[in-house]
C-alpha positions, -999 to 999 in steps of 0.1 A, spaced: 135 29 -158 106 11 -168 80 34 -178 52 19 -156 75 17 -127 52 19 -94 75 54 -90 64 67 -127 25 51 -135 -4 73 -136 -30 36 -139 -25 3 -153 -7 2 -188 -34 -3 -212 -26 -35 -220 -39 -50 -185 -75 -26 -185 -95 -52 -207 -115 -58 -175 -116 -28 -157 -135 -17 -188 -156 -38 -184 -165 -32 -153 -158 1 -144 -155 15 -105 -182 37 -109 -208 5 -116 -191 -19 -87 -218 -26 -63 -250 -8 -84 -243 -30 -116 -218 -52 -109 -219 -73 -75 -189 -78 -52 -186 -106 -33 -175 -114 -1 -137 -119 -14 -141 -88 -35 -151 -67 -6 -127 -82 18 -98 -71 -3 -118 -35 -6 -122 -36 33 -81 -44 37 -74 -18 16 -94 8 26 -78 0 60 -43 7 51 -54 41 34 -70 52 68 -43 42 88 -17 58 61 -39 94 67 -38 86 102 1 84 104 7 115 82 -12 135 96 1 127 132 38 130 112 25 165 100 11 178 138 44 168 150 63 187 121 45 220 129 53 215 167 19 210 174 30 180 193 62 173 211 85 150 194 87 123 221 54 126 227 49 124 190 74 90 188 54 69 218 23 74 196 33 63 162 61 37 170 39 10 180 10 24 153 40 19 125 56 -15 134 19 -25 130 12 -6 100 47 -22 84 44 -56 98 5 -62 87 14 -41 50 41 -70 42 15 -99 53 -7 -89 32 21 -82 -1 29 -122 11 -5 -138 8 -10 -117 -22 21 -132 -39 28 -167 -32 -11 -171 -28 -37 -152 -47 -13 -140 -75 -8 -174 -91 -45 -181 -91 -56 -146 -107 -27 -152 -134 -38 -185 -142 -69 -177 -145 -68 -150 -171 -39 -149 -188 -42 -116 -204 -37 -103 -167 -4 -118 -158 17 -90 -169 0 -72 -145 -2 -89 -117 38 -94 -124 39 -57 -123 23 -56 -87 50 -84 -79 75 -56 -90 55 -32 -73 52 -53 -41 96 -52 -44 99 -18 -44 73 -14 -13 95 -31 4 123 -12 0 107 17 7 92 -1 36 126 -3 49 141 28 44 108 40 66 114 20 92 148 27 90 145 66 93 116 61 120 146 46 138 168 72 135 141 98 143 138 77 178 175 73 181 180 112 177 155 116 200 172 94 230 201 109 222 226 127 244 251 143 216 226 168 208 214 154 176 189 173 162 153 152 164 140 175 141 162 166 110 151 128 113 116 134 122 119 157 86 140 132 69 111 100 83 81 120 67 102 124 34 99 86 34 70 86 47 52 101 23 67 87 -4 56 52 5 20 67 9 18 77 -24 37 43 -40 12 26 -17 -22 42 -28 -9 39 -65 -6 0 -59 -38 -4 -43 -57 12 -71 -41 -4 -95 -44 -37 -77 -83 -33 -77 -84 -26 -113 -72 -64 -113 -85 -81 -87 -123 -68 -85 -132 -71 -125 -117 -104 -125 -132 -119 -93 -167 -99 -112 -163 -117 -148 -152 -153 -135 -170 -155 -97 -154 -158 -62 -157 -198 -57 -131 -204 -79 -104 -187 -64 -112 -197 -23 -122 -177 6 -104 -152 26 
């Protein structure tokens, strides 16, 4: 397995931090200005972290019976599809878009955007295999054999969860890139959102 695998990475390998230390989190926005691209991207992410704490802990309520598990499936069906649907937009823009232009433009980063092409893959796997035991969880629910709903709802926040965490590793690591680099080179040259 490769060692900075989006399952196994702790941050960026070194190699691709050149401009993250240069610009470090801590100064973005007090020292360092983001732009209007920067903070769009910022915005979007921070977006799909609220609404990924926003689904697990609805997943959790419902796992400690504090809410009915059809009651618990007409709330977060409709909340996931979107979740999923808007999730692989944005991996899309990202990579037949904005990737080509950040790895063009510094060519030190390429390996690591390639990596959160790699990264984007496996998302979408697990991406899948959410949606895939959300469906069972509903199936379960609707149905007459006496198939326990509990199992699947168990077996969907196993998934779950493990998407949340391959997702917030992504992000970060897909700030690291993107903000230093729109910092050091300037928004015009890559477009607008």
């Amino acid at each position: 397995m490769n060692p900075f695998s989006l399952l196994t990475r702790t941050e960026l390998p070194p190699e691709y931090r050149v401009l993250i230390d240069k610009f470090p989190r801590a100064e973005w926005g007090a020292v360092h200005t983001i732009g209007m691209l920067g903070q769009f991207w910022l915005d979007r992410h921070d977006g799909f972290r609220q609404f990924s704490a926003v689904l697990d802990e609805a997943t959790d309520k419902a796992l400690e019976g504090q809410v009915q598990p059809g009651e618990f499936a007409q709330w977060f069906a409709p909340r996931l599809n979107h979740f999923l649907g808007a999730l692989n937009g944005h991996h899309q823009i990202e990579d037949y878009q904005y990737f080509p232009l950040f790895m063009a433009a510094d060519g030190r980063l390429k390996g690591g955007f390639e990596l959160l092409e790699e990264d984007h893959h496996l998302i979408h796997d697990m991406l899948a295999r959410n949606a895939s035991a959300a469906n069972d969880f509903i199936r379960a629910l609707q149905s007459e054999t006496g198939e326990d709903p509990r199992k699947a709802l168990e077996q969907y926040a196993l998934e779950a969860k493990g998407l949340l965490k391959g997702l917030e590793r992504h992000l970060e690591d897909e700030e690291d890139l993107i903000l230093p680099l729109l910092m050091e080179q300037g928004e015009d040259k890559f477009g607008h959102y």
